[in-house]
DRENSE-741423 format. One record per residue (C-alpha): x, y, z; residue in one letter. Coordinates in nm, 3 decimals, m for minus. Example, Ala and Ser with C-alpha at 12.3 -4.5 7.8 and 13.67 -1.06 7.14 Angstrom:
BEGIN
1.230;m0.450;0.780;A
1.367;m0.106;0.714;S
END
This chain:
BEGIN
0.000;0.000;0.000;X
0.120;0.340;m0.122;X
0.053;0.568;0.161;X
0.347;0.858;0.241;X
0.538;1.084;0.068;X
0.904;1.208;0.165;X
0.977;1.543;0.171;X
1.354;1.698;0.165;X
1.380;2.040;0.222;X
1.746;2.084;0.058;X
1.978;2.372;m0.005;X
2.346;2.279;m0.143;X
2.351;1.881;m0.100;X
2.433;1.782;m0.431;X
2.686;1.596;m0.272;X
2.457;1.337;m0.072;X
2.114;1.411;m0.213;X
2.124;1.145;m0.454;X
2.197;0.857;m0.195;X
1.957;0.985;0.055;X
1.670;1.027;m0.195;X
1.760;0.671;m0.336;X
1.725;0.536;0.007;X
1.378;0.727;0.047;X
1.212;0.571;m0.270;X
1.261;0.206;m0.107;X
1.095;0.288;0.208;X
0.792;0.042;0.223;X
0.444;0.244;0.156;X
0.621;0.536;m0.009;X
0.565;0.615;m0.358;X
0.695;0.977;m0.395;X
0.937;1.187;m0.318;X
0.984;1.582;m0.297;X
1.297;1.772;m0.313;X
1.266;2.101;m0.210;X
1.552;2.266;m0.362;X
1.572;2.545;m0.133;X
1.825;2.826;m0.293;X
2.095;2.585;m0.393;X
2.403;2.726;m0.570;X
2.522;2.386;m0.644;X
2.304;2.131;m0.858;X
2.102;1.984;m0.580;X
1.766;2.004;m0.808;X
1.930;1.844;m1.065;X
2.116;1.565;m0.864;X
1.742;1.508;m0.685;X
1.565;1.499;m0.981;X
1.814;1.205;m1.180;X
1.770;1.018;m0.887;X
1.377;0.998;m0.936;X
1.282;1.292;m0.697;X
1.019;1.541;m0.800;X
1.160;1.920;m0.735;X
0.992;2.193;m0.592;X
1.271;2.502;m0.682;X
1.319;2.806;m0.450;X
1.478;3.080;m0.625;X
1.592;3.202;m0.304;X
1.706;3.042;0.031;X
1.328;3.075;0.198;X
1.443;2.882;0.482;X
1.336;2.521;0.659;X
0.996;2.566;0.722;X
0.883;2.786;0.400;X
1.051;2.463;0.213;X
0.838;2.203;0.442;X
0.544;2.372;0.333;X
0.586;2.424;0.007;X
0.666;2.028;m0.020;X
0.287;1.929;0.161;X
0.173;2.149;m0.098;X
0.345;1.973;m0.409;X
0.241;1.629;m0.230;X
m0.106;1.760;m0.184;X
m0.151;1.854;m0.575;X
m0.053;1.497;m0.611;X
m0.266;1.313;m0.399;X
m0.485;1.088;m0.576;X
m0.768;0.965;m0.304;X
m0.666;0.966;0.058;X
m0.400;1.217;0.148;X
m0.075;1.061;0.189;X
0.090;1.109;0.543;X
0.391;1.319;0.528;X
0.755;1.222;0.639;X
1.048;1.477;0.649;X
1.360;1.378;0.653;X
1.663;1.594;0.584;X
1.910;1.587;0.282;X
2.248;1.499;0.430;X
2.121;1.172;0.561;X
2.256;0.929;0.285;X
2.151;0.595;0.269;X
2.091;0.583;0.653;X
1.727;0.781;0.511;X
1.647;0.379;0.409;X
1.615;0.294;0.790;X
1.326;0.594;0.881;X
1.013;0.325;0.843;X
0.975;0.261;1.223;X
0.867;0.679;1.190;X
0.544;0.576;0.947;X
0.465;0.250;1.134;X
0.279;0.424;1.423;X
0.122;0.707;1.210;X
0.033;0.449;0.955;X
m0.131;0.230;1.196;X
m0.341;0.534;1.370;X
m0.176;0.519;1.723;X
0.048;0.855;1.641;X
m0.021;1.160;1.424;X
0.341;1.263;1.429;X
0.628;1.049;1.511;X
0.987;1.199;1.593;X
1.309;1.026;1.532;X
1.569;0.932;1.829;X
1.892;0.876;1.660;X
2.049;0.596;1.834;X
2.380;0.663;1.619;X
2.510;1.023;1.690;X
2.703;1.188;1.519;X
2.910;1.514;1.670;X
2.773;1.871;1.596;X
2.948;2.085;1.699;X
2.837;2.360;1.919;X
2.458;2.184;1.918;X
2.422;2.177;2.282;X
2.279;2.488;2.383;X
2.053;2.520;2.104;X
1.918;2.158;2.239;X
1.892;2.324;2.551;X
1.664;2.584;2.486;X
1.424;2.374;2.273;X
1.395;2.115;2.544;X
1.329;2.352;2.836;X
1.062;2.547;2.606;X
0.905;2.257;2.530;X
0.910;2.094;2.915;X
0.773;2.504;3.030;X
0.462;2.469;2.711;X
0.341;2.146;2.729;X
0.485;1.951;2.952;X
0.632;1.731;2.740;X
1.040;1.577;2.819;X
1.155;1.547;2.445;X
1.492;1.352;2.398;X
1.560;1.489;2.057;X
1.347;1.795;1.997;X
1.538;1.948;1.735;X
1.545;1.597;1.514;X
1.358;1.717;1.183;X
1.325;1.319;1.083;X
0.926;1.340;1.160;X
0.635;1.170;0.997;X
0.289;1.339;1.042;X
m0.097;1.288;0.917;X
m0.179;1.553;0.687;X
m0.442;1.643;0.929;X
m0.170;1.707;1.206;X
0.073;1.878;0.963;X
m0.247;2.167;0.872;X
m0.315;2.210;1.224;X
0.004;2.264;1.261;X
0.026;2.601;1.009;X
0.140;2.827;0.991;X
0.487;2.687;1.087;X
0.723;2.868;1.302;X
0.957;3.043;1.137;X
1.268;2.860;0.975;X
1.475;2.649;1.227;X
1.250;2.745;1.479;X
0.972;2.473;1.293;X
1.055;2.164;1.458;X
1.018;2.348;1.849;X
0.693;2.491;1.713;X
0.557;2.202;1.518;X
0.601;2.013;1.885;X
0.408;2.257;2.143;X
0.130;2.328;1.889;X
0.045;1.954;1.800;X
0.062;1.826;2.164;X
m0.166;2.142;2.319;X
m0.404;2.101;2.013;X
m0.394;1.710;2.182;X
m0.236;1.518;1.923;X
m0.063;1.267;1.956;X
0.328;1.268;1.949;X
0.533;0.991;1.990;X
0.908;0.991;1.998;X
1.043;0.706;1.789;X
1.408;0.527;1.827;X
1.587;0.464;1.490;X
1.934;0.379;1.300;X
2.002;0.659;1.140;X
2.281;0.987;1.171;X
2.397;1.324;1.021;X
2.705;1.417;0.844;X
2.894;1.558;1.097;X
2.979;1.866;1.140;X
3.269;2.109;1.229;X
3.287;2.391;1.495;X
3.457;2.658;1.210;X
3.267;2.982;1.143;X
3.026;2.870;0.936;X
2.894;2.600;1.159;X
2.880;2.869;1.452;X
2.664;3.112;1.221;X
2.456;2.833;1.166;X
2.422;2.748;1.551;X
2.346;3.117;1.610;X
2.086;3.126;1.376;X
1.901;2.814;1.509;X
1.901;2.963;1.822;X
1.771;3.297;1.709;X
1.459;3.086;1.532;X
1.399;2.834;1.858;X
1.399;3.135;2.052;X
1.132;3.369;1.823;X
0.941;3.035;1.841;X
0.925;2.958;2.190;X
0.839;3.374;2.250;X
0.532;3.291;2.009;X
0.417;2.981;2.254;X
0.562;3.137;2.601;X
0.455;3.494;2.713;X
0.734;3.516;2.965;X
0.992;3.449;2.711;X
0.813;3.738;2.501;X
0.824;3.965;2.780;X
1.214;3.870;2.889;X
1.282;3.905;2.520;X
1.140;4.256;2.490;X
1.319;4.364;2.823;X
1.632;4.255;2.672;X
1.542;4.481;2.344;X
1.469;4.773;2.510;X
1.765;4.734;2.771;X
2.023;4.761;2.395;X
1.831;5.110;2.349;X
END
């Protein structure tokens, strides 16, 4: 039975696209795949697309969760019947993307509406912690809820969870967001163990600017969700003045 659809936000993976949308295509129930080629300077479209993706093309980096949504829409124009449920997964995964069906057993059989991943193999990255941090503790103050892995964006979700879910926070802040609004709307999340693991990354400049902008989206997510965050936040502002 041809249930799910992958969807891979992307921007600059022509390097391990190929192998991790390869690996998505033999998942059991999934019959399509959508790259979301998210601003790529490389040929990540193009690499997607050989290797039997469809490609949704950004002309401009839009960010994670613009990309996430404009992939539920191209799935949605495709849907033929039933909606399919929904499974993200991110580009740099390789062929470890092939192990992510324990995340559309429980949505498939009705007992979740979204599933997130626990990578039992982890890979370094660097400077991650504190950005961890601040998503867990949000999510503990909103709902309640301990999550082991709350930044993993390997998650597979019932269309009817992912469009209560919209609009999604705003670009790495999605996966912080997508968690307190599904659990207080009472859906049911479920945190899933599986085989799979990153490329790993460095602690250079780059990775640090990327760090610092996670932590800028968690943040303006959790202020969303939290009033006292909002408030601290805006003391903060008006304290640079």
């Amino acid at each position: 039975m041809s249930d799910t659809a992958v969807i891979i936000p992307a921007k600059d993976e022509a390097d391990r696209i190929a192998a991790t949308v390869t690996a998505a295509l033999e998942l059991p129930g999934v019959d399509l795949v959508v790259v979301v080629d998210d601003g790529s300077t490389d040929q990540t479209g193009r690499v997607a697309k050989a290797a039997g993706a469809r490609v949704v093309r950004h002309s401009r980096n839009r960010g994670k969760a613009t990309a996430m949504e404009s992939g539920a829409e191209a799935v949605a124009l495709l849907d033929d019947g039933a909606p399919r449920h929904l499974l993200f997964l991110d580009a740099d995964l390789g062929a470890t993307a092939g192990r992510a069906a324990p995340l559309i057993e429980p949505v498939r059989a009705g007992t979740a509406d979204m599933t997130i991943a626990v990578f039992t193999n982890r890979v370094k990255r660097g400077g991650h912690g504190f950005v961890v941090r601040l998503a867990h503790d949000g999510i503990k103050r909103a709902v309640g809820w301990d999550a082991t892995q709350p930044l993993n964006g390997q998650r597979c979700l019932t269309r009817a969870a992912f469009e209560a879910a919209r609009p999604l926070a705003h670009g790495f802040g999605v996966e912080t967001g997508l968690t307190i609004d599904l659990i207080r709307k009472g859906f049911r999340v479920v945190e899933i163990e599986v085989d799979m693991a990153h490329r790993a990354t460095g602690t250079d400049w780059r990775a640090q600017l990327h760090r610092a902008k996670q932590f800028r989206d968690v943040a303006r997510a959790l202020a969303v969700r939290e009033p006292v965050i909002a408030a601290n936040l805006a003391k903060l502002r008006g304290g640079r003045r």
